[in-house]
C-alpha positions as CSV (number, residue, x, y, z in Angstrom):
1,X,103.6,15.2,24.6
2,X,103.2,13.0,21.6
3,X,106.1,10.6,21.2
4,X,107.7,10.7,17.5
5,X,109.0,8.3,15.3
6,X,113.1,8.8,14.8
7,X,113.7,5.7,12.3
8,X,114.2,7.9,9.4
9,X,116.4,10.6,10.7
10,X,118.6,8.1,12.3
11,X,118.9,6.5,8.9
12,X,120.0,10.1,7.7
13,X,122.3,10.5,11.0
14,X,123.7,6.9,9.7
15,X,124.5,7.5,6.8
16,X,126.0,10.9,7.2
17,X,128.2,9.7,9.9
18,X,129.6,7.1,6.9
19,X,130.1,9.7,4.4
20,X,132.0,11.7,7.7
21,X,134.4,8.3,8.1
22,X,135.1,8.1,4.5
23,X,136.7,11.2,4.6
24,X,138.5,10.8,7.8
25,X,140.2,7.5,6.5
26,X,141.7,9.1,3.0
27,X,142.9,12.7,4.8
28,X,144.3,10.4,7.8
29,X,146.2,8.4,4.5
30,X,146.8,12.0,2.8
31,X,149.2,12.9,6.7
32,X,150.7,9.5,6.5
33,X,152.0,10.0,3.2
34,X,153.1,14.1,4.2
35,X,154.6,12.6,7.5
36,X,156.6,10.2,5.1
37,X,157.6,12.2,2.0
38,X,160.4,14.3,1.8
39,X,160.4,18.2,3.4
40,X,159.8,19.6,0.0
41,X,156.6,17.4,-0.3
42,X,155.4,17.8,2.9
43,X,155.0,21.7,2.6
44,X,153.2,21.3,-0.9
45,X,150.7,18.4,0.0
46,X,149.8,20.4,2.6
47,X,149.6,23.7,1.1
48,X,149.2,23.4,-2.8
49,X,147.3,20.5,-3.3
50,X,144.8,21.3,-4.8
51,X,142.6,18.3,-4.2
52,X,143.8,17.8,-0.7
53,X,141.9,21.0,-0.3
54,X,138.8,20.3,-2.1
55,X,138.2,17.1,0.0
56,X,139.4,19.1,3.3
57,X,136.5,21.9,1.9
58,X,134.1,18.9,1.5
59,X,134.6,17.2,4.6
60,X,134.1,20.5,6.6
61,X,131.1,21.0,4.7
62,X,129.3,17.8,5.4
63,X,130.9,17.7,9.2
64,X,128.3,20.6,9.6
65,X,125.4,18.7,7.5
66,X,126.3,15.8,9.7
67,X,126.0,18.2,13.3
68,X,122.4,19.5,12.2
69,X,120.8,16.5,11.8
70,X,122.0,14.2,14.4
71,X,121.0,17.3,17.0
72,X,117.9,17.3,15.4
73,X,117.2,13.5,16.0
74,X,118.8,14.2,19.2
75,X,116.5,16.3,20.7
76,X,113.3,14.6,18.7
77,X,114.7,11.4,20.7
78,X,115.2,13.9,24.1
79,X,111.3,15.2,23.6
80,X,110.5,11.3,23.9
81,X,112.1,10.7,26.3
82,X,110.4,13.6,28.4
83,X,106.7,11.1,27.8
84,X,108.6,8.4,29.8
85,X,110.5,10.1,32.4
86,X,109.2,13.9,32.4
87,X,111.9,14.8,36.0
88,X,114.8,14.1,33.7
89,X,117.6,16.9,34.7
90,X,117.8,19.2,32.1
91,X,114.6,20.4,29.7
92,X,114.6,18.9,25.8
93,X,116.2,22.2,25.2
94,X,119.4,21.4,26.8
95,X,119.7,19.0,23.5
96,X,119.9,21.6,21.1
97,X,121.6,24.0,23.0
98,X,124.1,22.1,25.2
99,X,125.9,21.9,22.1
100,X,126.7,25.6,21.4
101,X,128.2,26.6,25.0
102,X,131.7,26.5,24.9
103,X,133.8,24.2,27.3
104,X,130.1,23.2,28.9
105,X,129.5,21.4,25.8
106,X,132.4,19.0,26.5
107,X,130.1,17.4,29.2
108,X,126.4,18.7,28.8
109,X,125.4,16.8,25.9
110,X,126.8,13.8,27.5
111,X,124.4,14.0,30.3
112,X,121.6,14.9,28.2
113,X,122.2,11.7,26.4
114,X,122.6,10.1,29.9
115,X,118.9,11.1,30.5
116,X,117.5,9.8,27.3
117,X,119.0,6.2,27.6
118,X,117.6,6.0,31.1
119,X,113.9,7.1,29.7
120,X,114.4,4.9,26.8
121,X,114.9,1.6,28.5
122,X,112.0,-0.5,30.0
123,X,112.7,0.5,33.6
124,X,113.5,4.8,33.2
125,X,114.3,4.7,37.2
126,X,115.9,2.0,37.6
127,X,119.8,1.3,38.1
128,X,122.3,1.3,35.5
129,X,123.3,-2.3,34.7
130,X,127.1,-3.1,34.8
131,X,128.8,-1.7,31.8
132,X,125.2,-0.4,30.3
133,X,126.2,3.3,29.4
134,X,129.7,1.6,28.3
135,X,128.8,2.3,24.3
136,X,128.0,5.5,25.0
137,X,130.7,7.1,27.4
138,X,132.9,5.2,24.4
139,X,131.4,7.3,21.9
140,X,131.9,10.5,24.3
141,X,135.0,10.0,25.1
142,X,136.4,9.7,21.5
143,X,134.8,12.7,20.4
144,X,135.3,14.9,23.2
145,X,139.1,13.6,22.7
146,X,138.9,14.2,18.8
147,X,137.7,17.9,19.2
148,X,140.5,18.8,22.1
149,X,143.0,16.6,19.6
150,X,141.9,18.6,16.2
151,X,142.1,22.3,18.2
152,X,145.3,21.1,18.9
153,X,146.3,20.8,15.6
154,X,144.8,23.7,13.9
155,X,146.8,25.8,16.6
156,X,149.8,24.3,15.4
157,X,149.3,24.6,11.9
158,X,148.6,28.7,12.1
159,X,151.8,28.8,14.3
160,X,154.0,26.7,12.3
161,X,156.6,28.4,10.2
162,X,159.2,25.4,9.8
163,X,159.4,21.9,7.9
164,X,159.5,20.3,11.7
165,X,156.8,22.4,13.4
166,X,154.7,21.7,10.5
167,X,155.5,18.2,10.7
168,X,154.3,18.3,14.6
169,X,151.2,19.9,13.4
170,X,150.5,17.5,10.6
171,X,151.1,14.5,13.4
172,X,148.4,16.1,15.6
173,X,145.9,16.4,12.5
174,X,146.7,12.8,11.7
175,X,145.9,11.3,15.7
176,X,142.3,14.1,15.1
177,X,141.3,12.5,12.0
178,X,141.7,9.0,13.7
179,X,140.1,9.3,16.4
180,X,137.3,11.4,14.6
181,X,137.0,7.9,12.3
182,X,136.7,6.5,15.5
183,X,134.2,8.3,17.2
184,X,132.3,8.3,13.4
185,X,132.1,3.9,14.1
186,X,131.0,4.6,17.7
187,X,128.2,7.2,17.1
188,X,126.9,4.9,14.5
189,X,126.3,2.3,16.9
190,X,125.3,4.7,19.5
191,X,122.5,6.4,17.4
192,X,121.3,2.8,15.9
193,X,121.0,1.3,19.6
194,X,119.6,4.2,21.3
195,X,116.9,4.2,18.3
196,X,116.4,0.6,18.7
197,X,115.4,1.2,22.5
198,X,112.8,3.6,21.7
199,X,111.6,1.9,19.0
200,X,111.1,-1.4,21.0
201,X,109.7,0.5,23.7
202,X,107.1,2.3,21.7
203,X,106.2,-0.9,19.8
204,X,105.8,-3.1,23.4
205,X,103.2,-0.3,24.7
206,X,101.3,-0.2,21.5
207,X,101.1,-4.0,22.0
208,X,100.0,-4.1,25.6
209,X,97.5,-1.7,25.0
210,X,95.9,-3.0,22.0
């Protein structure tokens, strides 16, 4: 298997995951100011405005350009890996299609990711260092806790039908779109530094061979 350079997707990843944070930071203001405001206000920045819904349309829209191609350097980096460390437990598949199993994808991807930092570093098989998988089980955690946080929410806007349950609902969307800002800052640093390790490793064999 022929290894493959992932510098410029995870440029793309990058830069998407920005554009994803600054959305999350002016929608997370948009709930502060509906939490703040008066009854009558809250209902109609949450309902009628008309920009507020633009952006939320916007944001949706690249949240999904965002998911394609950070799987797609995902599994480019998981095919890599496989060169380095070809008994890793689950196939290069598994980073494509972990994703799109519901509940399992709360904890496969995870442990796909698991298997690439292993393979990435100089030693694939040897143990993890104190605190070495600490960026990335950061990362996880945030996002697996901004998903369950933003289902959350959406259940309680679609059964809200007064100024308080709305306000509860609006309270739950503010806490997702946080932590989603969060996990935006994390996955940055996770994709640049798992990129870096392959990218050092690749460079240091073409150097000892030549």
């Amino acid at each position: 298997m022929q290894l493959r350079n992932s510098n410029g997707l995870s440029y793309a990843v990058v830069v998407l995951l920005a554009l994803n944070l600054a959305f999350d930071l002016p929608l997370a203001a948009a709930e502060i100011r509906a939490l703040s405001g008066p009854d009558e206000a809250l209902w109609a920045t949450t309902f009628v405005g008309i920009n507020l819904n633009l952006a939320y349309s916007v944001a949706a829209t690249l949240y999904g350009a965002t998911a394609i191609v950070f799987i797609i350097w995902f599994h480019r980096l998981r095919r890599n890996a496989e060169v380095w460390a070809g008994d890793l437990s689950r196939r290069p598949g598994w980073a494509i299609g972990g994703w799109f199993i519901p509940i399992a994808n709360l904890w496969i991807p995870r442990g796909v990711a698991v298997d690439i930092w292993r393979a990435s570093r100089w030693q694939p098989y040897a143990a993890d260092g104190r605190g070495e998988l600490a960026l990335l089980n950061s990362w996880w955690t945030v996002w697996v806790a901004g998903a369950v946080v933003n289902r959350i929410a959406v259940l309680l806007y679609r059964r809200a039908e007064t100024v308080d349950a709305l306000a509860t609902a609006t309270a739950w969307s503010l806490a997702g779109y946080l932590l989603d800002a969060a996990a935006a800052v994390l996955a940055i640093l996770f994709v640049r530094r798992l990129t870096s390790m392959q990218h050092t490793k690749v460079t240091g064999m073409i150097s000892a061979a030549q």
